[in-house]
C-alpha positions as CSV (number, residue, x, y, z in Angstrom):
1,X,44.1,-5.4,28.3
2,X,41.1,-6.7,25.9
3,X,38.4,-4.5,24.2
4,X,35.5,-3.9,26.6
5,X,33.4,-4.2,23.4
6,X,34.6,-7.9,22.7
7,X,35.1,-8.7,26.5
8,X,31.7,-9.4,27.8
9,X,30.7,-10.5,31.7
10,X,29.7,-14.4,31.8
11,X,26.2,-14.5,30.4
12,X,26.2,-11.6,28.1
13,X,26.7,-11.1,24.8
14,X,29.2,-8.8,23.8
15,X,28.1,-5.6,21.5
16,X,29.2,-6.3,18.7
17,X,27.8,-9.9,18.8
18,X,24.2,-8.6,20.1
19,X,24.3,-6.1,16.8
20,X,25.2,-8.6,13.9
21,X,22.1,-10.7,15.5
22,X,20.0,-7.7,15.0
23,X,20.8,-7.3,11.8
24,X,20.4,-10.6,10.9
25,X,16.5,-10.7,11.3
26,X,14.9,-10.7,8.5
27,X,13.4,-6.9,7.8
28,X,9.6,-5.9,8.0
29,X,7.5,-6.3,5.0
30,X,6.9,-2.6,3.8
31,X,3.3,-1.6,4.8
32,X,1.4,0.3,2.0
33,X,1.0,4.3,2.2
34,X,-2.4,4.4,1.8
35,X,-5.7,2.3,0.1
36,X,-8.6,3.6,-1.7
37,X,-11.5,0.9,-2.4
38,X,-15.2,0.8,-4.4
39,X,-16.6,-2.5,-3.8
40,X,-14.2,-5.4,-4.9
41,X,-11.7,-2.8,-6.7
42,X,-9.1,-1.5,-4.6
43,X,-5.8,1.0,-5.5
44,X,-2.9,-0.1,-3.3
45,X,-0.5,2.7,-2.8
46,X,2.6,2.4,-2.2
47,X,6.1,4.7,-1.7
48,X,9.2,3.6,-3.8
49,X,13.0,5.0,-3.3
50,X,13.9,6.9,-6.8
51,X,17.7,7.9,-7.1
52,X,16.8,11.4,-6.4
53,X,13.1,11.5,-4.7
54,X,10.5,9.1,-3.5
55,X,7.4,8.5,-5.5
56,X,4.4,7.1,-5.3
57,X,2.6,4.0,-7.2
58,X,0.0,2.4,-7.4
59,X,-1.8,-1.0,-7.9
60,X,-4.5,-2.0,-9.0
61,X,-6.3,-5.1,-7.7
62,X,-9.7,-6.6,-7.7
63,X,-10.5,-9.0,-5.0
64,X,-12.2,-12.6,-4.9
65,X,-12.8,-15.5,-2.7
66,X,-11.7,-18.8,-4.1
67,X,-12.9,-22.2,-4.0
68,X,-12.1,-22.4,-0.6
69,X,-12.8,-19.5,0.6
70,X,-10.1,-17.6,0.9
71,X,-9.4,-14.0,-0.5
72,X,-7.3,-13.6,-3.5
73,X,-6.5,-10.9,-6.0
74,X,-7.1,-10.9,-9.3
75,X,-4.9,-7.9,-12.1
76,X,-8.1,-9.2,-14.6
77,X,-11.1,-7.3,-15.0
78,X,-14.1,-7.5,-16.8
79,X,-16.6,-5.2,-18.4
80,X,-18.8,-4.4,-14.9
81,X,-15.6,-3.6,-13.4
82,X,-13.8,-1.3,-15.9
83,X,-15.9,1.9,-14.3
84,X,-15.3,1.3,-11.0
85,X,-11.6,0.7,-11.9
86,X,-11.4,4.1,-13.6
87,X,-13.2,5.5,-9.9
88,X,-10.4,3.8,-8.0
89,X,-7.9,5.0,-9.9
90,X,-9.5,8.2,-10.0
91,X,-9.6,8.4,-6.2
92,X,-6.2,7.1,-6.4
93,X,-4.5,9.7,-8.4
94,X,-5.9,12.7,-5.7
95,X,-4.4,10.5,-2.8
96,X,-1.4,10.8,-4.4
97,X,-1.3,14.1,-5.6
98,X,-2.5,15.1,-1.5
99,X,1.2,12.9,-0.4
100,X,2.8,14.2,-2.9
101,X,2.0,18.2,-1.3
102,X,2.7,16.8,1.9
103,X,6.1,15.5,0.7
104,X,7.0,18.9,-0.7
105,X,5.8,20.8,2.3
106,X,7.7,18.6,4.6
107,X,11.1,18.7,3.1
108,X,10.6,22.0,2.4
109,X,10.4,23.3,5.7
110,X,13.3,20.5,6.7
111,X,15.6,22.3,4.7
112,X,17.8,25.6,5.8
113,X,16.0,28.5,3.9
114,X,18.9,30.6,2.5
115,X,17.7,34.1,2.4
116,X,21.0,35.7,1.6
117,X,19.6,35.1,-2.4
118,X,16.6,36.8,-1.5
119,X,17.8,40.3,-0.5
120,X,19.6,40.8,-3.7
């Protein structure tokens, strides 16, 4: 008798085969958490995997059109922009700080509460 999962009907793939091509596709650019903008200046933020937690960071980025057209972005500021960058990153730090709550909460109430410590 063969394994069912290597055995497949005539113009199917077997299981296994049909999950190794799955994995084999290559994986979906990680999408940023959240944007704040003033003008040009923008703070991208973005979730990162610590050994222990998630955190947050940001970049910061001010954007421009080349010479043909098309939108770049530029770590280089000047002068006029330095105030706008300290706004962004301003705005930036209380998005954070807001995920940040909403990370604790969540995980908080995911985990079992153990109330047995409490009535001592």
């Amino acid at each position: 008798m063969t394994d069912p999962q290597y055995q497949a009907p005539l113009g199917q793939v077997p299981q296994q085969q049909q999950t190794n091509q799955q994995t084999l596709q290559p994986p979906k650019p990680k999408q940023p958490e959240d944007t704040v903008r003033d003008g040009n200046i923008k703070g991208t933020i973005w979730r990162r995997e610590g050994p222990k937690n998630d955190f947050f960071a940001t970049d910061l980025a001010k954007t421009y059109r080349d010479k043909n057209g098309d939108l770049k972005d530029t770590h280089s500021f000047g002068k006029d922009d330095l105030l706008r960058v300290a706004e962004v990153a301003r705005r930036a730090h209380n998005r954070v700080s807001a995920l940040t709550r909403e990370e604790f909460r969540k995980n908080r109430q995911s985990k079992p509460q153990n109330r047995g410590a409490q009535d001592r």
